[in-house]
Short mmCIF file of the C-alpha atoms (twelve columns), coordinates in Angstrom:
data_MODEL
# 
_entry.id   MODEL 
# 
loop_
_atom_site.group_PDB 
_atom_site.id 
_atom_site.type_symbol 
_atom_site.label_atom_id 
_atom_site.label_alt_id 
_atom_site.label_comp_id 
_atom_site.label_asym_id 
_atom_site.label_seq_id 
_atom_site.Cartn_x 
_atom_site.Cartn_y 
_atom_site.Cartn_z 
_atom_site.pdbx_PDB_model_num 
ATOM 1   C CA . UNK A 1   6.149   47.316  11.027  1 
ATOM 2   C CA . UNK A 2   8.107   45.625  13.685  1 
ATOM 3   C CA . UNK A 3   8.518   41.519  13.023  1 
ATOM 4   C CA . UNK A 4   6.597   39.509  16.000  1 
ATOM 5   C CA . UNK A 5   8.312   36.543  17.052  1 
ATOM 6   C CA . UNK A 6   4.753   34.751  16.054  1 
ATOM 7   C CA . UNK A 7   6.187   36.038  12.454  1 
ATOM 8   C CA . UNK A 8   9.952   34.876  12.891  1 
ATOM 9   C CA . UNK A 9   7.957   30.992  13.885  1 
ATOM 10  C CA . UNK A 10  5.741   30.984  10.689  1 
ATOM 11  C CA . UNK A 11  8.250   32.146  8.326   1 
ATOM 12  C CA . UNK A 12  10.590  29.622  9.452   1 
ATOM 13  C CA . UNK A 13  7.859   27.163  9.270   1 
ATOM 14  C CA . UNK A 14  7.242   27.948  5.845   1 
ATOM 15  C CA . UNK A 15  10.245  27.596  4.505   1 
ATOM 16  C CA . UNK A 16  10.917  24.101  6.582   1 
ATOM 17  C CA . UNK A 17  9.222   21.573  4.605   1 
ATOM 18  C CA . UNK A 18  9.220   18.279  5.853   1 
ATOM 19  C CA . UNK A 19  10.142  15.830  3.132   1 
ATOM 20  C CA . UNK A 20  8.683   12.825  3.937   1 
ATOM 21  C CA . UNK A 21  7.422   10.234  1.183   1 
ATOM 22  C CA . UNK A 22  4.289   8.537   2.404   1 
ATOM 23  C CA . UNK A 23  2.999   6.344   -1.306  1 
ATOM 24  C CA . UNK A 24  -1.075  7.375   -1.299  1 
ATOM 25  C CA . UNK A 25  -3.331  4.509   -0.892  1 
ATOM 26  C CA . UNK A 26  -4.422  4.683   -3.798  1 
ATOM 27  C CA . UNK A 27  -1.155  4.690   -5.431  1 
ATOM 28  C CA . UNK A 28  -0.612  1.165   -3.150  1 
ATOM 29  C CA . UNK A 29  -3.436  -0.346  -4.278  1 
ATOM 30  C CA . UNK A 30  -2.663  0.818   -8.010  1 
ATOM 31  C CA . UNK A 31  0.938   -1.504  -7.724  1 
ATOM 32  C CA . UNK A 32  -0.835  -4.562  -6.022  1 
ATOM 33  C CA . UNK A 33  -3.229  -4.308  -8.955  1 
ATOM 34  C CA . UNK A 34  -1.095  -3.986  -11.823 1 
ATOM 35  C CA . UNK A 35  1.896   -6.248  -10.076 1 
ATOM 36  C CA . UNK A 36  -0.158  -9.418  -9.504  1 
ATOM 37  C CA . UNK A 37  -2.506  -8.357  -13.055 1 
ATOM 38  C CA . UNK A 38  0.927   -8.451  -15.094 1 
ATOM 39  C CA . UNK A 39  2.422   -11.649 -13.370 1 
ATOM 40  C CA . UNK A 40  -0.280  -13.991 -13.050 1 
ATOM 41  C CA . UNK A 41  -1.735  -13.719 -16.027 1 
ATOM 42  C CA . UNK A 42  1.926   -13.796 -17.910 1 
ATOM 43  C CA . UNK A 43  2.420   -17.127 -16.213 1 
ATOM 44  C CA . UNK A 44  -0.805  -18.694 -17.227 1 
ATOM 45  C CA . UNK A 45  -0.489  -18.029 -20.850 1 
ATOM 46  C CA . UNK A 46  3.364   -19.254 -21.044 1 
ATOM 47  C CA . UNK A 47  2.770   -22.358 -19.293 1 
ATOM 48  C CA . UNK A 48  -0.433  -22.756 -21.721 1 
ATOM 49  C CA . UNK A 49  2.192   -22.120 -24.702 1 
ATOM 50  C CA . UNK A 50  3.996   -24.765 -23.598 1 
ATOM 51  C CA . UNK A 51  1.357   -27.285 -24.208 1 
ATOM 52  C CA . UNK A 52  0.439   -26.070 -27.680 1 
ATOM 53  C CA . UNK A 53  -2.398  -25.164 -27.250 1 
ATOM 54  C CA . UNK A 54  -4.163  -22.887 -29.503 1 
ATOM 55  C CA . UNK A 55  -3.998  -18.990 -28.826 1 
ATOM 56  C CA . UNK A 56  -7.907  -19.122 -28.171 1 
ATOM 57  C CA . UNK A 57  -7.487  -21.602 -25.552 1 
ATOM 58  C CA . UNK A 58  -4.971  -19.505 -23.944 1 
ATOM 59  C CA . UNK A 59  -6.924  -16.321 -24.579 1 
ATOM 60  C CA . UNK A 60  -10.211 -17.672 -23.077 1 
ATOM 61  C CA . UNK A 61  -8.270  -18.958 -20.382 1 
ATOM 62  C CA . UNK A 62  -6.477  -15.798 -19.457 1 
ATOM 63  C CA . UNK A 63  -9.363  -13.421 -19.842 1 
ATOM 64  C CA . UNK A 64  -11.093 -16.145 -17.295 1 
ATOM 65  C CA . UNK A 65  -8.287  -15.954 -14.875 1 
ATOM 66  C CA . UNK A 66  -7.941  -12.178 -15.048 1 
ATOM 67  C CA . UNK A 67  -12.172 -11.903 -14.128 1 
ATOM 68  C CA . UNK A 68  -11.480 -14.274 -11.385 1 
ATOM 69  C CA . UNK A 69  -8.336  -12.684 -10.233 1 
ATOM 70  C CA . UNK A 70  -9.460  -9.269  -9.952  1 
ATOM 71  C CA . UNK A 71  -12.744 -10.355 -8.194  1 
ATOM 72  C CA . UNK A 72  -10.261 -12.127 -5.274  1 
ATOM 73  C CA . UNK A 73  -7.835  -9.365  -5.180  1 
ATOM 74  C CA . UNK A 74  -10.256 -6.710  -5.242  1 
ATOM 75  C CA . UNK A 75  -12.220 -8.697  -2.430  1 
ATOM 76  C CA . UNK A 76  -9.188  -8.961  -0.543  1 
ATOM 77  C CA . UNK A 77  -9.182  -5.132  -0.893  1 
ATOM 78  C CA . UNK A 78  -12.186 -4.803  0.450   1 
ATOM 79  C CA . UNK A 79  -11.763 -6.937  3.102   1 
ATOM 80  C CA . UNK A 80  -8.060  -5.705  4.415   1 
ATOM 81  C CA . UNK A 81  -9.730  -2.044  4.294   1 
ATOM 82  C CA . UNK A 82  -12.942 -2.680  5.894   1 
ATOM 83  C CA . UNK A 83  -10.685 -4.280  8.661   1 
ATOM 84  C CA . UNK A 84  -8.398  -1.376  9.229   1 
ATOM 85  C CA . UNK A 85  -11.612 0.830   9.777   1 
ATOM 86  C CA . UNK A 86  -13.290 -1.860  11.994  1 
ATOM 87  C CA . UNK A 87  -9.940  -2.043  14.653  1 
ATOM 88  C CA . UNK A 88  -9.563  1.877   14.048  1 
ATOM 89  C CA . UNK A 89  -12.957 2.218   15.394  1 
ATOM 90  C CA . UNK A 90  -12.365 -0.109  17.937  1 
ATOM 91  C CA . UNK A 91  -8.770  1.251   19.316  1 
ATOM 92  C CA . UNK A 92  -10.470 4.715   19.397  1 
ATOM 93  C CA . UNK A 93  -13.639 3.506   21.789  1 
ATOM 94  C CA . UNK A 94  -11.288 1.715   23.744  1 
ATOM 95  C CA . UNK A 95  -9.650  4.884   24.356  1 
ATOM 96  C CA . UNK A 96  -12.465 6.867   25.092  1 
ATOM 97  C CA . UNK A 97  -13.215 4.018   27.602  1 
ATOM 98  C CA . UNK A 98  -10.031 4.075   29.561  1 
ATOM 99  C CA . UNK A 99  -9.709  7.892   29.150  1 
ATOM 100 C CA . UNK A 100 -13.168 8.236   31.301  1 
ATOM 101 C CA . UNK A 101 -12.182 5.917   33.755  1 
ATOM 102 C CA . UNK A 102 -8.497  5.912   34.093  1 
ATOM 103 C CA . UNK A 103 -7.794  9.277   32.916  1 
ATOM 104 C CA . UNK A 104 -4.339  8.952   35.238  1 
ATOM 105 C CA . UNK A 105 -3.433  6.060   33.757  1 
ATOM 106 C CA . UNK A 106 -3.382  7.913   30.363  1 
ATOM 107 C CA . UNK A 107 -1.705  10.501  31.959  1 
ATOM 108 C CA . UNK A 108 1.070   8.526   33.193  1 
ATOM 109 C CA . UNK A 109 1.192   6.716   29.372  1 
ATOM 110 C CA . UNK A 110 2.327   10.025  27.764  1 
ATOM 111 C CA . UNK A 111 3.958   11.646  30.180  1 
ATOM 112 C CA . UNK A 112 6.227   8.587   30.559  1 
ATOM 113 C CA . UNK A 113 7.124   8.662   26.451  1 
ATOM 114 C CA . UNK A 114 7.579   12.174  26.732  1 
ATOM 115 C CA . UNK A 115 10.359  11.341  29.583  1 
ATOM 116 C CA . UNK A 116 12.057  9.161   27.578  1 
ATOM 117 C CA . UNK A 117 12.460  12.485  25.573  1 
ATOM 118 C CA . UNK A 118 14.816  13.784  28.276  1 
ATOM 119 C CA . UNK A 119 11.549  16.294  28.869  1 
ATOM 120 C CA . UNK A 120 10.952  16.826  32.439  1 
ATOM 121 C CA . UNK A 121 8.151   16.617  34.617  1 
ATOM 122 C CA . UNK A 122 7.255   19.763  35.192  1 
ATOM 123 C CA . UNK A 123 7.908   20.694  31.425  1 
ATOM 124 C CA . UNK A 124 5.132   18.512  30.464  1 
ATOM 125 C CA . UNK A 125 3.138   18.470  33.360  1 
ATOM 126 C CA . UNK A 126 1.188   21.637  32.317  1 
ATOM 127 C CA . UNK A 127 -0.067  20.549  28.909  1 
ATOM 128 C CA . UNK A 128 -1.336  16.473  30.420  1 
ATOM 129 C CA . UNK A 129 -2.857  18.204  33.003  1 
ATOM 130 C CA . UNK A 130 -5.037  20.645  31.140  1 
ATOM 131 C CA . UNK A 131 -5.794  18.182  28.209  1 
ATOM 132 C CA . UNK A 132 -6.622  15.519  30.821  1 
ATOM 133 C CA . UNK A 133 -9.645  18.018  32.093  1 
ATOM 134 C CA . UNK A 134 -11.102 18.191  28.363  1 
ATOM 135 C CA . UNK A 135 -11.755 14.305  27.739  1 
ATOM 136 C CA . UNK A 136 -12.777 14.721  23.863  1 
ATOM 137 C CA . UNK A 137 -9.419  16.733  23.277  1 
ATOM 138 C CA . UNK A 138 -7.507  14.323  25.215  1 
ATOM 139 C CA . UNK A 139 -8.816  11.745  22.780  1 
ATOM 140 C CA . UNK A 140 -8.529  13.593  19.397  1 
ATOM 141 C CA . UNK A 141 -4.440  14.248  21.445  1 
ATOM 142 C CA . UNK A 142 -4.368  10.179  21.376  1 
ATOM 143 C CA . UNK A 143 -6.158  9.646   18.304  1 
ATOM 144 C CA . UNK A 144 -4.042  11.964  16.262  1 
ATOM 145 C CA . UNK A 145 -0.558  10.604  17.419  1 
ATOM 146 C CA . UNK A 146 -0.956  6.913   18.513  1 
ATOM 147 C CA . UNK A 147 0.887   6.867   21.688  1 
ATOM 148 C CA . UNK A 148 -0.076  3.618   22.798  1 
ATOM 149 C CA . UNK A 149 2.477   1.036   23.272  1 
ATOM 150 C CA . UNK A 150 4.946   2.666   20.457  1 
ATOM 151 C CA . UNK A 151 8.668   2.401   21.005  1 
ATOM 152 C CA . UNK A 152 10.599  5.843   20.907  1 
ATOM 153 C CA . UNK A 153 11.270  5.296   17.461  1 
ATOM 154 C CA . UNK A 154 7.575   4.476   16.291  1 
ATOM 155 C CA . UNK A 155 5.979   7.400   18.602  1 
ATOM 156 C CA . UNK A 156 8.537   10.084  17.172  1 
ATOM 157 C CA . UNK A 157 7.370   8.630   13.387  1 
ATOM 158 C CA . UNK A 158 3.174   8.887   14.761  1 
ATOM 159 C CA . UNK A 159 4.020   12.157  16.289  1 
ATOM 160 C CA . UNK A 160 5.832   13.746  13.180  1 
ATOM 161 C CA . UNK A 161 3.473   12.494  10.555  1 
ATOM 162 C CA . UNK A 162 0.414   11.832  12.140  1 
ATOM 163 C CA . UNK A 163 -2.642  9.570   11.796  1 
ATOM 164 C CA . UNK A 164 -5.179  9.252   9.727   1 
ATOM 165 C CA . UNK A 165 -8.473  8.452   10.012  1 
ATOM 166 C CA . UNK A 166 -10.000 5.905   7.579   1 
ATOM 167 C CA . UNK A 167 -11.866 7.000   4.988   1 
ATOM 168 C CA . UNK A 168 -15.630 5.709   5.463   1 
ATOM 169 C CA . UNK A 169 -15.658 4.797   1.732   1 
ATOM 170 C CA . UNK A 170 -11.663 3.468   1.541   1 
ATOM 171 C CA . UNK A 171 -13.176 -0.449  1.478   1 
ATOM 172 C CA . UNK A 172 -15.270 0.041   -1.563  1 
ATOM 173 C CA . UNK A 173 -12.526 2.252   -3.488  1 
ATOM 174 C CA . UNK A 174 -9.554  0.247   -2.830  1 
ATOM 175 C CA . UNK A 175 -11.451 -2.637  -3.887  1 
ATOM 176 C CA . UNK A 176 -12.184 -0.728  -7.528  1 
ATOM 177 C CA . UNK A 177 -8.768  0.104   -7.613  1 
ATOM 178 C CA . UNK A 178 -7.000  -3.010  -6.902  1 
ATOM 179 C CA . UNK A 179 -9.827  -4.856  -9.487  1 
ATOM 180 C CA . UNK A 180 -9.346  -2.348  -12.170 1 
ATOM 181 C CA . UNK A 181 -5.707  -1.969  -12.012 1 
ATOM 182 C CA . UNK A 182 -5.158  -5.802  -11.763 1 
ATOM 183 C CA . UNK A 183 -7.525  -6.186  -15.058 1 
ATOM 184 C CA . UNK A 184 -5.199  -3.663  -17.082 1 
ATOM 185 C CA . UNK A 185 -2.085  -5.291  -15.763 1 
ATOM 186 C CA . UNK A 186 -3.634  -9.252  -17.031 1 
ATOM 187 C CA . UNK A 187 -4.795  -7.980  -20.319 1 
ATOM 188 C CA . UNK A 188 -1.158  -6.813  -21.299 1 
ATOM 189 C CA . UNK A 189 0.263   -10.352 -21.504 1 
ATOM 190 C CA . UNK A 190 -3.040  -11.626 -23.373 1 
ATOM 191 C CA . UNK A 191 -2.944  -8.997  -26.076 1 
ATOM 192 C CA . UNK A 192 -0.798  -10.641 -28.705 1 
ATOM 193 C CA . UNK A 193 -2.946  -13.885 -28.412 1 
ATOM 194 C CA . UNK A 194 -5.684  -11.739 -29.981 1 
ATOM 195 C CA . UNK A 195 -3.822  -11.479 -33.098 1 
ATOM 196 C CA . UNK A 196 -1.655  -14.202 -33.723 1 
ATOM 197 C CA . UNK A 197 -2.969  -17.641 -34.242 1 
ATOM 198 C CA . UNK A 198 -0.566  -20.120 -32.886 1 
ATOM 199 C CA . UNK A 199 0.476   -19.329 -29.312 1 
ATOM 200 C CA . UNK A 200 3.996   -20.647 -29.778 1 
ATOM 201 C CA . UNK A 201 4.603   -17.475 -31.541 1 
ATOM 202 C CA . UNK A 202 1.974   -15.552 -30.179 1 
ATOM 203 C CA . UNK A 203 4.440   -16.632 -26.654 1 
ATOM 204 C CA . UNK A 204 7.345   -15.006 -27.522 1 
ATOM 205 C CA . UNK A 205 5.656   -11.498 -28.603 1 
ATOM 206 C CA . UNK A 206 3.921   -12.169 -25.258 1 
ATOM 207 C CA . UNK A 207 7.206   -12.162 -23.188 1 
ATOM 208 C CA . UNK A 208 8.673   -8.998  -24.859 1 
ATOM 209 C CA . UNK A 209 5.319   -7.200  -24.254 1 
ATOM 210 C CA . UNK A 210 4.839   -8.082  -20.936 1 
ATOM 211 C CA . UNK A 211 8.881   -7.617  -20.111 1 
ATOM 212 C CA . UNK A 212 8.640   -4.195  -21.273 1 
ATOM 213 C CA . UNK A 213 5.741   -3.519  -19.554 1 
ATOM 214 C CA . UNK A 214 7.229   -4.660  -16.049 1 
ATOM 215 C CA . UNK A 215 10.310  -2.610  -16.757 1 
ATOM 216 C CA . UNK A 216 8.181   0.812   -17.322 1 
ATOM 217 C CA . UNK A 217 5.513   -0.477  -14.447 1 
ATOM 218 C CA . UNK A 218 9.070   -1.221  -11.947 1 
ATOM 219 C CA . UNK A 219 10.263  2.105   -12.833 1 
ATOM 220 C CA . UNK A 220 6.848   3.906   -12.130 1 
ATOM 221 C CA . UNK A 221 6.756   2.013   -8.995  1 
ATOM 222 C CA . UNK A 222 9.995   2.677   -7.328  1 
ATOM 223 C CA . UNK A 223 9.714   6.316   -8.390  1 
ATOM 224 C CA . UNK A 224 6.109   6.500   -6.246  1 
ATOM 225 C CA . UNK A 225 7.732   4.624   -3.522  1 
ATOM 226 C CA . UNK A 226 10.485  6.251   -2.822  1 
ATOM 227 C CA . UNK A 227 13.046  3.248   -3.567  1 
ATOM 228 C CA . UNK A 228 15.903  3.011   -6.869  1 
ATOM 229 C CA . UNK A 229 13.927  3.250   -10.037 1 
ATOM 230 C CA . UNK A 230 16.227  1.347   -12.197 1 
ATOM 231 C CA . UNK A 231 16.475  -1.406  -9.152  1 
ATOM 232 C CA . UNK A 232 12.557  -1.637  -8.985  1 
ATOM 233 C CA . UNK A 233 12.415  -2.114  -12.662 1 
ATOM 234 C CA . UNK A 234 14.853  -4.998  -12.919 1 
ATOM 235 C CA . UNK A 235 13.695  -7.271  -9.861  1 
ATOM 236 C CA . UNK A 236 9.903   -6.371  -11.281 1 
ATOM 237 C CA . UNK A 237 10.937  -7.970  -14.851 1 
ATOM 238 C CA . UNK A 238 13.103  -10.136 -13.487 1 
ATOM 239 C CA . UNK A 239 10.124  -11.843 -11.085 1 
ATOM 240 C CA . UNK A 240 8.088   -11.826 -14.254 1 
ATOM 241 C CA . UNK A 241 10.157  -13.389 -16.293 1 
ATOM 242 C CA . UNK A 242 11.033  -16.393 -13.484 1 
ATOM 243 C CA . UNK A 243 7.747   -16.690 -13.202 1 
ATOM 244 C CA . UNK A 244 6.808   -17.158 -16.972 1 
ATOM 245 C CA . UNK A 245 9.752   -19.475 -17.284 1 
ATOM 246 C CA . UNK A 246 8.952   -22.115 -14.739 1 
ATOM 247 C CA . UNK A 247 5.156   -21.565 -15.780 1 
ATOM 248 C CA . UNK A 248 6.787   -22.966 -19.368 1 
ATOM 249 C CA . UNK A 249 8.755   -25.501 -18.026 1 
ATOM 250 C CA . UNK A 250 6.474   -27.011 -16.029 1 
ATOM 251 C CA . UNK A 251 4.241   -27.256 -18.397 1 
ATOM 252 C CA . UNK A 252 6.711   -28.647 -21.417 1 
ATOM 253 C CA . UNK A 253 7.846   -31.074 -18.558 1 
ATOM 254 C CA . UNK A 254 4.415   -32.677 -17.800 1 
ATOM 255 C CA . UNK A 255 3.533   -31.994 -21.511 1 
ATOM 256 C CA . UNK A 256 6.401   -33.143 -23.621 1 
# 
C-alpha cells in the first residue's frame, strides 16, 4: 500500500515529541504547601527552644500555628485560583465582545504577529479571513493561543503549548492541596517534641529532622520543576536552617 503524504506528516509527528516541562498545578500547590509547612513551623519551635520553654508549650504552639497557617495559605489558594478563573472569564467575554464588533480589528491583531513571523500577507490572509466569518471559532482560535498583546517571544510560547482553561473546581482543590500539604510539611518539625520532654533537646533532634526533610523535599522539588536537584535541595535546607537560626537567636537575645 502506497505511503500518503498525510502518513509521512503523522509518522513524523509521532516520533517528534515536544519536550517541554510544564510542573502540574497540583504539583505547584503541593511545594507551596510543604515549603512554607516545613519552614514556618521549624522557626516557631526553635525560637520557642530558645526560651526554654517546655516541649508542650512548643508543641501546642506549633500544632496552633500549623491550623492557622494552613487555613491562610489554603485561603490564599482559594483566592489566587478563584481569581485566575474570574479574569479568564472576563478576557474571554471581552473577546467575544470586540470579535462581534471589530472583527477587523482582530484581524489586523493576528495577522500583524503572524508578520512579524516573516509570513506574508497573502500566506495568512486565507486562514483570518475564513476564521473571521465563523465568530465562535475565531474565539476558541484566540482563546486557545492568547494572542493579545504578547511579544514574539510570549506568542510563539502560547502558540506552542497552548492555554488552558481553568478548571471550574481548581479554587476549591488547590485550596485542599496547599492546606493539606502545608499541615504534613509543619508537623515534621513538631514530631520530636511529642517524645522528648525538654525542648532544648527535643531542638536539636528537631533541626536534623526537619534538615533532612528539606534536603529530600528540595530534591523532589527541583526534579518536578525542571531545575538542579542537588541545587534545589541545598538552598531549600539552607533557607530552613537560616530561618531556624535567627528564629533561635532572636529569641535567646530577647530571652537571655
Amino acid at each position: 500500500m502506497a505511503v500518503t503524504l498525510e502518513d509521512e506528516k503523522e509518522g513524523l509527528l509521532n516520533v517528534h515529541t515536544e519536550k517541554h516541562f510544564t510542573a502540574g498545578k497540583v504539583v505547584r500547590d503541593i511545594i507551596i504547601g510543604v515549603s512554607d509547612g516545613l519552614t514556618v513551623p521549624f522557626a516557631l519551635a526553635a525560637g520557642l527552644s530558645g526560651t526554654d520553654a517546655t516541649s508542650a508549650i512548643v508543641l501546642t504552639a506549633g500544632i496552633a500555628e500549623v491550623v492557622a497557617g494552613a487555613i491562610s495559605m489554603g485561603l490564599g489558594g482559594y483566592l489566587a485560583a478563584k481569581s485566575e478563573a474570574d479574569h479568564y472569564d472576563r478576557e474571554l467575554k471581552r473577546e467575544q465582545e470586540e470579535i462581534i464588533a471589530v472583527p477587523e480589528t482582530e484581524a489586523a491583531e493576528v495577522g500583524e504577529i503572524l508578520a512579524e513571523y516573516g509570513i506574508e500577507a497573502h500566506e495568512y490572509a486565507p486562514v483570518v479571513n475564513a476564521l473571521s466569518k465563523n465568530p465562535q471559532a475565531w474565539l476558541d482560535f484566540h482563546d486557545e493561543h492568547g494572542f493579545r498583546n504578547l511579544s514574539v517571544k510570549q506568542f510563539n510560547n502560547r502558540f506552542e503549548l497552548g492555554l488552558e482553561k481553568p478548571d471550574p473546581r481548581r479554587a476549591l482543590h488547590s485550596a485542599m492541596t496547599i492546606a493539606v500539604a502545608y499541615i504534613v510539611g509543619g508537623l515534621v518539625p513538631l514530631v520530636p517534641y511529642m517524645f522528648i520532654r525538654r525542648a532544648s533537646e527535643a531542638v536539636l533532634f528537631s533541626v536534623m529532622v526537619t534538615l533532612v526533610a528539606l534536603l529530600v523535599f528540595g530534591y523532589a522539588k527541583g526534579h518536578f520543576t525542571g531545575n538542579k536537584p542537588f541545587r534545589s535541595a541545598f538552598e531549600t535546607a539552607l533557607i530552613g536552617a537560616i530561618a531556624s537560626a535567627a528564629a533561635f537567636g532572636m529569641a535567646k537575645v530577647f530571652n537571655p
